[in-house]
C-alpha positions as CSV (number, residue, x, y, z in Angstrom):
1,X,20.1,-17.5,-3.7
2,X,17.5,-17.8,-6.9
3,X,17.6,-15.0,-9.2
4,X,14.2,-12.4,-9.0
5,X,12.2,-13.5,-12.3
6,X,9.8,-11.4,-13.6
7,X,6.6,-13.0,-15.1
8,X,3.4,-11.7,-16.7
9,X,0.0,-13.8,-16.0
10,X,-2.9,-13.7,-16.9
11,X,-5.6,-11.6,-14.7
12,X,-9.1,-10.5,-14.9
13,X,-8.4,-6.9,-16.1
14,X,-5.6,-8.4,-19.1
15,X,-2.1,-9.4,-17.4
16,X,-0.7,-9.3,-14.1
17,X,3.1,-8.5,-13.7
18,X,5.1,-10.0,-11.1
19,X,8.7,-10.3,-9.9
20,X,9.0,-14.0,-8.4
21,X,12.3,-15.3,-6.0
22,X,12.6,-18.7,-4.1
23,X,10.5,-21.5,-3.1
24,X,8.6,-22.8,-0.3
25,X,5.2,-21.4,0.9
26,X,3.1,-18.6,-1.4
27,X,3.8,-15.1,0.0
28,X,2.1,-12.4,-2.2
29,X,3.2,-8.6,-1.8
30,X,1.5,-6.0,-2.8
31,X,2.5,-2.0,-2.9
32,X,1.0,1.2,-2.2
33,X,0.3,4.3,-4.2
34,X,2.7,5.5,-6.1
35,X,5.1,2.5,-6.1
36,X,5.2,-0.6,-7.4
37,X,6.6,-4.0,-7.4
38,X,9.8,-2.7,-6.7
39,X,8.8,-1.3,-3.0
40,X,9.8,-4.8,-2.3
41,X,13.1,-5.5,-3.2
42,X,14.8,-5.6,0.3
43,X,12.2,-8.6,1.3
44,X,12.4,-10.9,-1.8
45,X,15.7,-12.1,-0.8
46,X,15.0,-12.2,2.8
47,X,12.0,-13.7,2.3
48,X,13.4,-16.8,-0.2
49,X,16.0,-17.4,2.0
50,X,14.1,-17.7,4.6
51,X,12.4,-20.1,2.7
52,X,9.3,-18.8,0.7
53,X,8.2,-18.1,-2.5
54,X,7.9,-14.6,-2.1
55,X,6.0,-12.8,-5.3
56,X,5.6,-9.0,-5.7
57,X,3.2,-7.6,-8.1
58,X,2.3,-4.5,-9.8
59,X,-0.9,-3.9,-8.6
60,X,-3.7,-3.4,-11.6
61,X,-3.1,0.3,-12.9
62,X,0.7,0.2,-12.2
63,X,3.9,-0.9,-13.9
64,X,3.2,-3.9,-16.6
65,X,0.0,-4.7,-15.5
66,X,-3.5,-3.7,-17.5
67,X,-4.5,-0.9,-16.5
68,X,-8.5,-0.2,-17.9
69,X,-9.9,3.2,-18.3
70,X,-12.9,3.2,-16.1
71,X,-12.9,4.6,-12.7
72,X,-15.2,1.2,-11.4
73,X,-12.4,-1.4,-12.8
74,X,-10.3,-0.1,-9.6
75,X,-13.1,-1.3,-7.1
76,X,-12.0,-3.7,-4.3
77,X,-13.6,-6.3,-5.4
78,X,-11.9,-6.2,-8.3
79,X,-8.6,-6.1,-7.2
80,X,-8.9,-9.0,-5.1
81,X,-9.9,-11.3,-7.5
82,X,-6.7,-10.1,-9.2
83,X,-4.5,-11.6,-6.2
84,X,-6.9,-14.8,-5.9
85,X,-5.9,-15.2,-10.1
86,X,-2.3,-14.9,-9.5
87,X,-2.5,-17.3,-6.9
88,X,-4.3,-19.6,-9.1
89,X,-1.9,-18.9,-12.3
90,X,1.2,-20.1,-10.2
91,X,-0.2,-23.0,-9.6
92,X,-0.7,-22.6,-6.1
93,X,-4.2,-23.1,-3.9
94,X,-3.4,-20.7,-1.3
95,X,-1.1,-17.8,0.1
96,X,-0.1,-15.5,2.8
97,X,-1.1,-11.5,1.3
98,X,1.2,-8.8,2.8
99,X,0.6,-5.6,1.7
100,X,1.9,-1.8,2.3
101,X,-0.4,1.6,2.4
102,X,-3.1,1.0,0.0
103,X,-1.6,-2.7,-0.5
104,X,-2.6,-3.4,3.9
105,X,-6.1,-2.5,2.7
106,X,-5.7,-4.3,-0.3
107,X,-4.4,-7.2,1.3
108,X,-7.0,-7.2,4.3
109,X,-10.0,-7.5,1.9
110,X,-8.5,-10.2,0.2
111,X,-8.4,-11.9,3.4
112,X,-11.9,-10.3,4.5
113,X,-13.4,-11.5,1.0
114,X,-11.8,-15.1,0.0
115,X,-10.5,-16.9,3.0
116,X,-10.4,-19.8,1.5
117,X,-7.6,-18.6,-0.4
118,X,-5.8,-16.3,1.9
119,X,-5.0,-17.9,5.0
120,X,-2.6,-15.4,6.5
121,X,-2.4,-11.6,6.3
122,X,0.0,-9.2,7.2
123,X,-0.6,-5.5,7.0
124,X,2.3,-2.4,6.7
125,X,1.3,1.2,7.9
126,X,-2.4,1.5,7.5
127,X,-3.9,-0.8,9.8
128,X,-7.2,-2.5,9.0
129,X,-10.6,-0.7,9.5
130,X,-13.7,-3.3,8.4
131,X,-16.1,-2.0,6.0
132,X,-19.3,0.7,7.0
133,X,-19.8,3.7,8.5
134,X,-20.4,7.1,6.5
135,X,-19.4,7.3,3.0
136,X,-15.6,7.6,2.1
137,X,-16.3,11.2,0.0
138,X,-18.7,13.0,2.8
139,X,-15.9,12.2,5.4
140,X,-13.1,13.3,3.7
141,X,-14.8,16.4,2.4
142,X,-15.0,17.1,6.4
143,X,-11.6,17.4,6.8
144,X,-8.7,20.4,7.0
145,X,-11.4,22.9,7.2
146,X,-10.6,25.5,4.4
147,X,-8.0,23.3,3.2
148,X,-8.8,20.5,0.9
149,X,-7.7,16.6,2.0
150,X,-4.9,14.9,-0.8
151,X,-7.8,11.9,-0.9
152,X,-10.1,14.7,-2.5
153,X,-8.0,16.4,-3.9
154,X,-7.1,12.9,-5.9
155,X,-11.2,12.8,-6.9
156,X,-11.7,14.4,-9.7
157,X,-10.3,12.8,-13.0
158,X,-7.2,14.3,-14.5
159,X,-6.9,17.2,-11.7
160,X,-4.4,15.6,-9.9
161,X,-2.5,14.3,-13.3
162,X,-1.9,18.0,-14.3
163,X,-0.2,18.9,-11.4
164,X,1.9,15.9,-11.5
165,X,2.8,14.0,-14.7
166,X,4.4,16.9,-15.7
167,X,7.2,16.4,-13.6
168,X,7.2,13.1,-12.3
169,X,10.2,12.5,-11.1
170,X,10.0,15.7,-9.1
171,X,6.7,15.0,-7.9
172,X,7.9,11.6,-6.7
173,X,10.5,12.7,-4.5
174,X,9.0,15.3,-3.1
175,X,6.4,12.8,-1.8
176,X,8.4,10.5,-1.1
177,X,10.2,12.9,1.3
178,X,7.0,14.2,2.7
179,X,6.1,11.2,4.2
180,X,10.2,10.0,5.3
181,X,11.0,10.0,8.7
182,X,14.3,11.3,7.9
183,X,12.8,14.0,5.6
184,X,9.2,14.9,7.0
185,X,8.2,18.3,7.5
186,X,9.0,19.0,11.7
187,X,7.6,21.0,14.0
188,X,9.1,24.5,14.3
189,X,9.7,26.1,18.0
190,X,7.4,29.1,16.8
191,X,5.9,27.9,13.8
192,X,3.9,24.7,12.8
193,X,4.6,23.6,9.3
194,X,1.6,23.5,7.0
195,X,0.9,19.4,6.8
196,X,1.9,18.1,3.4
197,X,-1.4,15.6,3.7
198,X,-3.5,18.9,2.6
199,X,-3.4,21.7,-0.5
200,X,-4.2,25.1,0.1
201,X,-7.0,26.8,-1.9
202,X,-6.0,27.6,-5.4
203,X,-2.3,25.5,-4.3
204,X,-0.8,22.2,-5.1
205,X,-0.1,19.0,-3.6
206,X,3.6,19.4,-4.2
207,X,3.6,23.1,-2.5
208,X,4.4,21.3,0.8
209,X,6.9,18.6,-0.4
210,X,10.3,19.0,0.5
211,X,12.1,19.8,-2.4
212,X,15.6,19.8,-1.6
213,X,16.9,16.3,-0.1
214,X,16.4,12.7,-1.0
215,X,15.1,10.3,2.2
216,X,18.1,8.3,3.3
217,X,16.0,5.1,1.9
218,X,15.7,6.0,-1.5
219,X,18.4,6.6,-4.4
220,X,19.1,8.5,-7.9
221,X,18.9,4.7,-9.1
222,X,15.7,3.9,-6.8
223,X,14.0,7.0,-7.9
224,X,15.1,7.1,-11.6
225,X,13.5,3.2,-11.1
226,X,9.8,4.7,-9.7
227,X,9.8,7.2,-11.6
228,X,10.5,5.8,-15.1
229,X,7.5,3.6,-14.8
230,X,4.9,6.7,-13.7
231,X,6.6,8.3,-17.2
232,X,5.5,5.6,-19.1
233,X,2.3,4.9,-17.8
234,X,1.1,7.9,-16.1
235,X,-0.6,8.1,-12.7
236,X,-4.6,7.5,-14.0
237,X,-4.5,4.0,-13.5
238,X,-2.8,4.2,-9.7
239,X,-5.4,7.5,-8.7
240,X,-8.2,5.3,-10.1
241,X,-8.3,3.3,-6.8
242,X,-8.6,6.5,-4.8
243,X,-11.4,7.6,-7.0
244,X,-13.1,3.9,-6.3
245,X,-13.7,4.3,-2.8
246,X,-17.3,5.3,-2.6
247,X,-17.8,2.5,-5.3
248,X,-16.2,0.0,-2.4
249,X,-18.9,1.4,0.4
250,X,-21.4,0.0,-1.6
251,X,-19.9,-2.7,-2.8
252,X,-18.7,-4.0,0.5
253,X,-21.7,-3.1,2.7
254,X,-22.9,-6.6,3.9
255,X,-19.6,-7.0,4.9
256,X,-20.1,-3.8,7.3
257,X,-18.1,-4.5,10.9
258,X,-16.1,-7.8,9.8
259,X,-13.3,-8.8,11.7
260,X,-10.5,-10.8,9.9
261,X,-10.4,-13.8,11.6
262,X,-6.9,-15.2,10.0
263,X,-3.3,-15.5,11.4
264,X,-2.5,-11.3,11.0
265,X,0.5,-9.0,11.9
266,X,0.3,-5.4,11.9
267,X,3.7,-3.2,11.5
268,X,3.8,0.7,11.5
269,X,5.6,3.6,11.9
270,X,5.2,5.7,15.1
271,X,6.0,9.2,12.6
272,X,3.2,7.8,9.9
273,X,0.2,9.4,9.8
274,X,-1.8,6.7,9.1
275,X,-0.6,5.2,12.1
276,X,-1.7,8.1,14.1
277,X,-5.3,9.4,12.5
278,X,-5.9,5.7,12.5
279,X,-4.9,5.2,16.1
280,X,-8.2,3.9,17.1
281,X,-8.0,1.4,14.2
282,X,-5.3,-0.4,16.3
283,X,-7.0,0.0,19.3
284,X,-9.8,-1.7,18.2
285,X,-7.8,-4.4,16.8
286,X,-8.4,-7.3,19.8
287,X,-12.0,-7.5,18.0
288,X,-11.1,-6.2,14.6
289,X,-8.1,-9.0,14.2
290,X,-8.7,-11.9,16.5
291,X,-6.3,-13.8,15.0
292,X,-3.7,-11.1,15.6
293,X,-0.4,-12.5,16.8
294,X,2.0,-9.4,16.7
295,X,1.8,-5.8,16.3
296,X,4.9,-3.3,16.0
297,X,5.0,0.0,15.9
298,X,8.6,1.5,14.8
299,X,10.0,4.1,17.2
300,X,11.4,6.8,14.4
301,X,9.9,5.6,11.5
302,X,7.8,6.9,8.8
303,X,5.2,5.9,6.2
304,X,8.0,3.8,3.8
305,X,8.4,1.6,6.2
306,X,9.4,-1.5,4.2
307,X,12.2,0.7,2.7
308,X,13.0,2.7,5.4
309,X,13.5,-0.2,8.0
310,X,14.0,-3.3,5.6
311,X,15.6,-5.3,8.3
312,X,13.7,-5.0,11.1
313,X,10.6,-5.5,8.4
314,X,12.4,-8.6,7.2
315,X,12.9,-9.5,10.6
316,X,9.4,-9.2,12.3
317,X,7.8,-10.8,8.6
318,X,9.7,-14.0,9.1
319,X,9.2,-14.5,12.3
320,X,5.6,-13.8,12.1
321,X,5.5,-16.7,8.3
322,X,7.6,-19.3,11.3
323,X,4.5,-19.0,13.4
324,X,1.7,-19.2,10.7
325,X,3.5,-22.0,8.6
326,X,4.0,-23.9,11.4
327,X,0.1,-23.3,12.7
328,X,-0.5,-25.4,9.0
């Protein structure tokens, strides 16, 4: 089995860091918020021996990639001209994108906006919604009634970096937690707990985390790993592309209702809630993603899904790359 190799190329932000292993076809991998490159580390194995080059990157704003100040550098468009570079700096003219929570939508706009570069796309826990409708900001504002949505909450510059860069590593894993299967806040016979997805007024994100247990997916070592690089860089860069979102309704309007006509898998978690608020998402997904040729939803599983299930993920991805590489 090759050795992971970690590389730094260039990008149109600065640099782009990655963590390379194996050979065969291009399979780029790209994380959610707040993770990075290492979210991956059960499928780069699985995925070179399985006969692909499989590449994870720190998304722009993470790790040891650039990370610019301005909120608009964290547009859409933007980031996928950073996965059509790396493609390009490894010498490659094409690749399948896979990508987990804000990495799916990441990865389906790559697909959506440069097809001829993309030719496959798999998505992990938030399933693909094509651009339009209202704005991003107005809809979110609509939600939890008195309470306040973590997407606004996440808004306004520097709010949500108080709360958490003072303890990251606590802030991490209670997160982290919130959203594990094996760790998720459960209904009570008489009381419902308060959903960790939304802050009280005058509260915290964190005041609904579990604060006392580790998911069984995640280690001191995994954690210390996470959290080590949020110390060093701080969460702006990574909240930047929440913060980008009304910027991407403009951006992407002519592109309002496309469907992603590529080779796609979709793979959730029936205890994520992206998987449920997004419910008609999937539903809509025989027009949405024609080219659709699995989708899997994981009894018992939660929002990590990658982590918490890596061989089942490994499983359904290869499978899926057989199929597609063999469509060639």
């Amino acid at each position: 089995m090759p050795h992971r190799t970690h590389r730094l190329v260039p990008g149109p932000a600065g640099r782009i860091h990655l963590v390379e292993q194996g050979s065969g076809p291009l399979v780029l991998l790209l994380h959610g918020f707040p993770e990075s490159w290492y979210s991956w580390r059960h499928q780069l194995p699985v995925l070179a021996a399985a006969g692909y080059r499989a590449v994870a990157v720190d998304v722009r704003g993470y790790g040891r990639s650039s990370k610019p100040e301005a909120v608009a550098a964290y547009r859409m468009t933007e980031l996928v001209e950073d996965n059509a570079a790396v493609v390009e700096a490894l010498g490659e003219r094409s690749a399948v994108v896979v990508g987990h929570d804000w990495g799916a939508t990441i990865a389906a706009h790559s697909a959506l906006l440069r097809p001829d570069v993309f030719h496959a796309v798999a998505l992990l826990s938030v399933p693909y919604t094509p651009p339009g409708g209202p704005r991003p900001s107005e809809v979110f504002a609509r939600l939890g009634g008195e309470e306040e949505f973590y997407v606004s909450y996440f808004q306004e510059p520097g709010r949500a970096e108080r709360e958490i860069e003072p303890d990251v590593r606590g802030w991490l894993a209670g997160f982290y937690a919130a959203l594990s299967a094996d760790t998720m806040p459960t209904a009570d016979a008489h009381l419902m707990p308060a959903d960790p997805h939304f802050v009280a007024p005058g509260g915290r994100l964190r005041d609904r985390f579990p604060a006392d247990r580790l998911p069984g997916w995640l280690t001191e070592d995994d954690l210390d790993v996470y959290a080590g690089e949020f110390e060093r860089t701080g969460l702006t860069g990574a909240l930047n592309r929440y913060r980008a979102m009304d910027r991407d309704w403009k951006d992407l309007a002519a592109h309002a209702g496309a469907a992603i006509r590529q080779p796609s898998l979709f793979l959730g978690g029936t205890l994520d809630a992206s998987t449920t608020w997004l419910s008609d998402a999937i539903d809509a997904f025989p027009t949405t993603l024609p080219g659709l040729r699995g989708a899997h939803l994981l009894d018992g599983c939660g929002h990590w899904i990658q982590q918490e299930r890596p061989e089942e993920v490994g499983r359904h991805l290869t499978d899926w790359l057989a199929s597609v590489v063999a469509g060639r």
